[in-house]
C-alpha positions in Angstrom: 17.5 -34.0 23.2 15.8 -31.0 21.3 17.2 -30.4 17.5 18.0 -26.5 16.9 16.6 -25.2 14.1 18.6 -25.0 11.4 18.4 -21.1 9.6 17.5 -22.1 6.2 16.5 -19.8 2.9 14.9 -20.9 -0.3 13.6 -18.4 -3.6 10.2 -19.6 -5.2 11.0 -18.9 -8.8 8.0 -17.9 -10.5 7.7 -18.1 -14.5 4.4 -17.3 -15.4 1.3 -16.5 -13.6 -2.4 -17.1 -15.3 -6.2 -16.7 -14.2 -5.5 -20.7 -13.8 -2.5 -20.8 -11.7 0.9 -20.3 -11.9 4.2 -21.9 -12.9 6.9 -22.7 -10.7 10.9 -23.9 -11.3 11.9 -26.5 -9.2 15.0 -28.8 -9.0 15.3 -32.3 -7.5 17.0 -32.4 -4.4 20.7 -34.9 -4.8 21.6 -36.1 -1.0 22.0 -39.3 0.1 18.4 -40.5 2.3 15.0 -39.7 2.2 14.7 -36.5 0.6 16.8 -37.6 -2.7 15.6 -37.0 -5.5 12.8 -34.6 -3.9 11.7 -31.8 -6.2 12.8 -28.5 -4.0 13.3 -24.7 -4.9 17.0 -23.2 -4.9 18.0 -22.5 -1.5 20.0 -23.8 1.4 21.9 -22.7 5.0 22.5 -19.4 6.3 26.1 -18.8 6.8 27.1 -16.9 10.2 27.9 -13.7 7.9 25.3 -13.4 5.6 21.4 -11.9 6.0 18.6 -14.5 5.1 18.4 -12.6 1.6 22.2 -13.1 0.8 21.8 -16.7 1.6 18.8 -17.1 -0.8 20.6 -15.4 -3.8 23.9 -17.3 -3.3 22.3 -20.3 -2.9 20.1 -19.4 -6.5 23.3 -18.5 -8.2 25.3 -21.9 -7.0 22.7 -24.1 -7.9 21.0 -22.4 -10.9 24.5 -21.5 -12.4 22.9 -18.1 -13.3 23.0 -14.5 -11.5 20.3 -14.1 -9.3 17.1 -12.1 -10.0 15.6 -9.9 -7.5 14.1 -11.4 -5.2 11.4 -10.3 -2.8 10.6 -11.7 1.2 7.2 -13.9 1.3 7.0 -15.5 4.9 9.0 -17.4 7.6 8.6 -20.5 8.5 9.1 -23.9 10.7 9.2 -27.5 9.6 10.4 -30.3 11.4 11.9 -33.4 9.1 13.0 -36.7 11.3 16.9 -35.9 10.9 16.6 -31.7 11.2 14.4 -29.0 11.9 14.3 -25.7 9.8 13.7 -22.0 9.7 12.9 -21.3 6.3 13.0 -17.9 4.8 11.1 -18.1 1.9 11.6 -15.8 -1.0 10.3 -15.2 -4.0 11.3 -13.5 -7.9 9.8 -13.9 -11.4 12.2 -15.2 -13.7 12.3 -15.7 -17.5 11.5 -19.6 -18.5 13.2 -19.6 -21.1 16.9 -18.1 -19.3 16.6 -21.0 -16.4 18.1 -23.9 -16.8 16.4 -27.3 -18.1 17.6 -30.8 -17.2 16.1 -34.0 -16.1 16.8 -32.3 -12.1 15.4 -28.7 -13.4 11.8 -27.8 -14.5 9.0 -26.1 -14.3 5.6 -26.9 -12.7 2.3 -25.2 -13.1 0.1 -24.9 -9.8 -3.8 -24.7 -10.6 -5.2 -22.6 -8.1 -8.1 -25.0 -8.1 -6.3 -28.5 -7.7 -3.2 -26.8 -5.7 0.1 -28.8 -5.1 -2.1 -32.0 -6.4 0.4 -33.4 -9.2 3.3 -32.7 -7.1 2.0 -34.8 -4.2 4.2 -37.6 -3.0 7.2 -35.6 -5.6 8.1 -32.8 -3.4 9.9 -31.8 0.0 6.9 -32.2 2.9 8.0 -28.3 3.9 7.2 -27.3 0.7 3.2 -28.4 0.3 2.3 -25.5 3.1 4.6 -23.0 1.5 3.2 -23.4 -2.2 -0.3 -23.6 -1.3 0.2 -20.3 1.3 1.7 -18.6 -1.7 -1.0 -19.8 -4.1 -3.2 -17.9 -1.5 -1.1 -15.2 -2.0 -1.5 -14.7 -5.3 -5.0 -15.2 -5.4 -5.4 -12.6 -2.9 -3.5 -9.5 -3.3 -3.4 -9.7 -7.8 -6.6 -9.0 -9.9 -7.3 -10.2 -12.9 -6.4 -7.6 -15.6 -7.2 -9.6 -19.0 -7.5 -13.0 -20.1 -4.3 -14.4 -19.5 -2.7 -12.4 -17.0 -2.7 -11.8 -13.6 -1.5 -8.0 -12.6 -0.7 -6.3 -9.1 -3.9 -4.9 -7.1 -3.7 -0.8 -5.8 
């Protein structure tokens, strides 16, 4: 029997961005199986009446606690775990550090552009390896470095 993908929407929230790499806020997944304790990004099911973007900021504000920052359409994509497929529509927002939450199932995690999703192997969802690194790409790609520290949009 074929599995149905299930529609699914997550936001990469993005903290800081460098000439290194960039930070993103994660939280660890609580379920019952494999994927507990997972680190994962806010997001979850697309209800019947809602768009894919709806779903990703409702999701951010149930899970963050906080409202939802504006958030902007990266890529769709497929990934197929044992139990379920999904059809993740990934978003993306810049967020203030310092107004996210912070517990021992919330932080942050820098991504060097040059060692990639490296200290998050074996810590993370599987879908998410392929989303971080495309958006790693991403970044790399279509911002050019302004000064030192900072990382501003291309014309």
């Amino acid at each position: 029997m074929t599995k149905k993908f299930i529609p699914v929407s997550i936001v990469l929230v993005i903290t800081e961005v460098s000439k290194d790499g960039f930070a993103l806020w994660m939280q660890k997944r609580k379920e019952k199986g494999s994927l507990n304790n997972l680190w994962e990004f806010p997001g979850g099911k697309v209800e019947p009446d809602e768009t894919p973007k709806e779903a990703a900021c409702r999701e951010f504000m149930e899970e963050a606690g906080i409202d939802c920052p504006k958030v902007e359409e990266f890529k769709i994509t497929t990934h197929s775990y044992m139990d379920r497929n999904v059809l993740l529509n990934v978003f993306y927002s810049y967020h203030s550090a310092e107004k996210l939450p912070k517990s021992e199932r919330q932080k942050t995690f820098f991504v060097n552009f040059k060692k990639g999703t490296q200290l998050l192997e074996g810590k993370m969802l599987a879908a998410n390896y392929s989303i971080v690194e495309s958006f790693s790409k991403y970044l790399q790609s279509n911002f050019l470095l302004e000064a030192e520290d900072s990382l501003c949009p291309s014309s």
